[in-house]
C-alpha positions as CSV (number, residue, x, y, z in Angstrom):
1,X,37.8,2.7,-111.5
2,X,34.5,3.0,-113.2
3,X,33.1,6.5,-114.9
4,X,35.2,9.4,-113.6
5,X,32.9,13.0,-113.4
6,X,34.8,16.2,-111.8
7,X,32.6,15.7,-108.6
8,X,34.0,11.8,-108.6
9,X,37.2,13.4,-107.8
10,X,35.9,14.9,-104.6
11,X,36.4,10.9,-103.4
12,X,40.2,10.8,-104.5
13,X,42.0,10.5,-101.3
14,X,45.2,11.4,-102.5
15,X,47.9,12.7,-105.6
16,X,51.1,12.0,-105.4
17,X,53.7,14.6,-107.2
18,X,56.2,12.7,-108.9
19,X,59.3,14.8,-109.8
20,X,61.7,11.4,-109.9
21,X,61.8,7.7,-109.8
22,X,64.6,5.3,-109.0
23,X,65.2,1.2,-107.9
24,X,64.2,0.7,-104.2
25,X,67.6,0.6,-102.5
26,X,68.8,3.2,-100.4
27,X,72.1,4.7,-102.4
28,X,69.9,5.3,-105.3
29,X,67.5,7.3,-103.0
30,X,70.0,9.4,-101.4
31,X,71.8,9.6,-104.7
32,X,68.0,11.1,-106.2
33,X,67.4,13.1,-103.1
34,X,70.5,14.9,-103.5
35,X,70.1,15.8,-106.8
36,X,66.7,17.7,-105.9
37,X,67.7,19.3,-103.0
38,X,70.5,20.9,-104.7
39,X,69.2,24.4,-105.1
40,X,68.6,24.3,-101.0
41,X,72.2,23.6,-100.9
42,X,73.8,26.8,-102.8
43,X,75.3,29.1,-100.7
44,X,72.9,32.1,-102.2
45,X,70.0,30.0,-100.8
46,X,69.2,31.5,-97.6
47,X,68.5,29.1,-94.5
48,X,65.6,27.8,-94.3
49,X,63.0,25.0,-92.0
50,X,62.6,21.1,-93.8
51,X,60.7,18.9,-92.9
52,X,60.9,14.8,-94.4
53,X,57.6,12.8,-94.8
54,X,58.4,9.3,-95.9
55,X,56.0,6.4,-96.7
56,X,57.1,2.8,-96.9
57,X,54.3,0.8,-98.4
58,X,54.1,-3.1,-99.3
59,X,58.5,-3.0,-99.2
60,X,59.9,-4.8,-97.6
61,X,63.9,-3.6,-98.8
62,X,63.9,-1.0,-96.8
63,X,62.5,0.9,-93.7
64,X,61.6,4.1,-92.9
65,X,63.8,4.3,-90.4
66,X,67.3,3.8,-92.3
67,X,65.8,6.4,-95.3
68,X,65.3,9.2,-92.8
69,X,69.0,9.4,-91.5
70,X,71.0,9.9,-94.4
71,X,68.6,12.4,-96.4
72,X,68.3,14.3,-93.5
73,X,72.5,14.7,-93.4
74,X,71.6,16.0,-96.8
75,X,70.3,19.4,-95.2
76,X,70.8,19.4,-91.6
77,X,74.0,22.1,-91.4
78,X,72.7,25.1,-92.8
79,X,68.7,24.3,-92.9
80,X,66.6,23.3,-89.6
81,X,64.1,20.6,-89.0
82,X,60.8,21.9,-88.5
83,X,58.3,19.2,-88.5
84,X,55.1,21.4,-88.2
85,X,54.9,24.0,-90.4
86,X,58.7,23.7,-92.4
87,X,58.7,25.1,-95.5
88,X,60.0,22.7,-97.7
89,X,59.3,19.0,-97.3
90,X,60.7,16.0,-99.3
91,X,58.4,13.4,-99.6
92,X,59.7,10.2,-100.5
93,X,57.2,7.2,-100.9
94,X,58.5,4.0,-101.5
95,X,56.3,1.0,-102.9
96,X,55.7,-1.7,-104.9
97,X,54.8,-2.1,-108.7
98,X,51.4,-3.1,-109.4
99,X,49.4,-4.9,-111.9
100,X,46.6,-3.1,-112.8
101,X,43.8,-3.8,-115.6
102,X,42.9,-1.4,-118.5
103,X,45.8,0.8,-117.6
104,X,45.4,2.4,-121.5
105,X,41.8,2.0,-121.5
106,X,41.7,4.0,-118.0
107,X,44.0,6.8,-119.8
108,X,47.0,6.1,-117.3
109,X,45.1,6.5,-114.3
110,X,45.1,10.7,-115.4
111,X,42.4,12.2,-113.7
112,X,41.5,14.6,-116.0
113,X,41.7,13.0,-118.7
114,X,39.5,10.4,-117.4
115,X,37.0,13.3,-116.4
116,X,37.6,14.9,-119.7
117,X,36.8,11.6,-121.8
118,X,33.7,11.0,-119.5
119,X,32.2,14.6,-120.0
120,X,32.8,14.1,-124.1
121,X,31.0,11.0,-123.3
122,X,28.4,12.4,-121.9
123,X,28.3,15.7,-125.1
124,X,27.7,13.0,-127.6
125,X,24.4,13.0,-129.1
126,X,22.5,9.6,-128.5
């Protein structure tokens, strides 16, 4: 990962928000998925567009195809699917554990801590 500066992160492709985790099988998805879309599901939530953007990467447990359907079920009677421009999506990605070297050393893999422990680096008289 090398030295990290605020205009390395320009380069970062992506972030993935976390709000959960669970084992790769698909009645501990649903199970999760359910959970967070609760407050879409109370009856003083008014009805609103959902899209689902999944990613199935280095898996080989599951397909996209059989997560869609029953997360979907989830919110289908009283919210609509709205693929372009829906207001709420629920992303679920799906992948493999890595091995990675100097996890610690690289602060987790947080960005800014990594930028912030560079920049200190870079303070420090020489």
């Amino acid at each position: 990962m090398g030295e990290l500066t605020v205009a390395g992160l320009a380069k970062t492709s992506r972030l993935i928000p976390i709000q959960n985790t669970c084992f790769v099988n698909l009645e501990d998805i649903v199970v999760m998925a359910k959970k967070l879309v609760q407050p879409l599901l109370e009856d003083t939530f008014p009805a609103t567009t959902f899209a689902l953007a999944v990613k199935v990467r280095n898996c080989d447990k599951l397909s996209r195809d059989a997560i869609i359907p029953p997360i979907a079920a989830l919110l289908g009677g009283k919210h609509k699917v709205d693929l372009k421009d829906a207001e709420y999506t629920i992303v679920v990605e799906v992948f493999k554990v890595r091995v990675v070297k100097d996890y610690n050393k690289l602060k987790r893999y947080n960005l800014q801590a990594l930028t912030q422990m560079n920049i200190d680096k870079q303070e420090q008289p020489q």
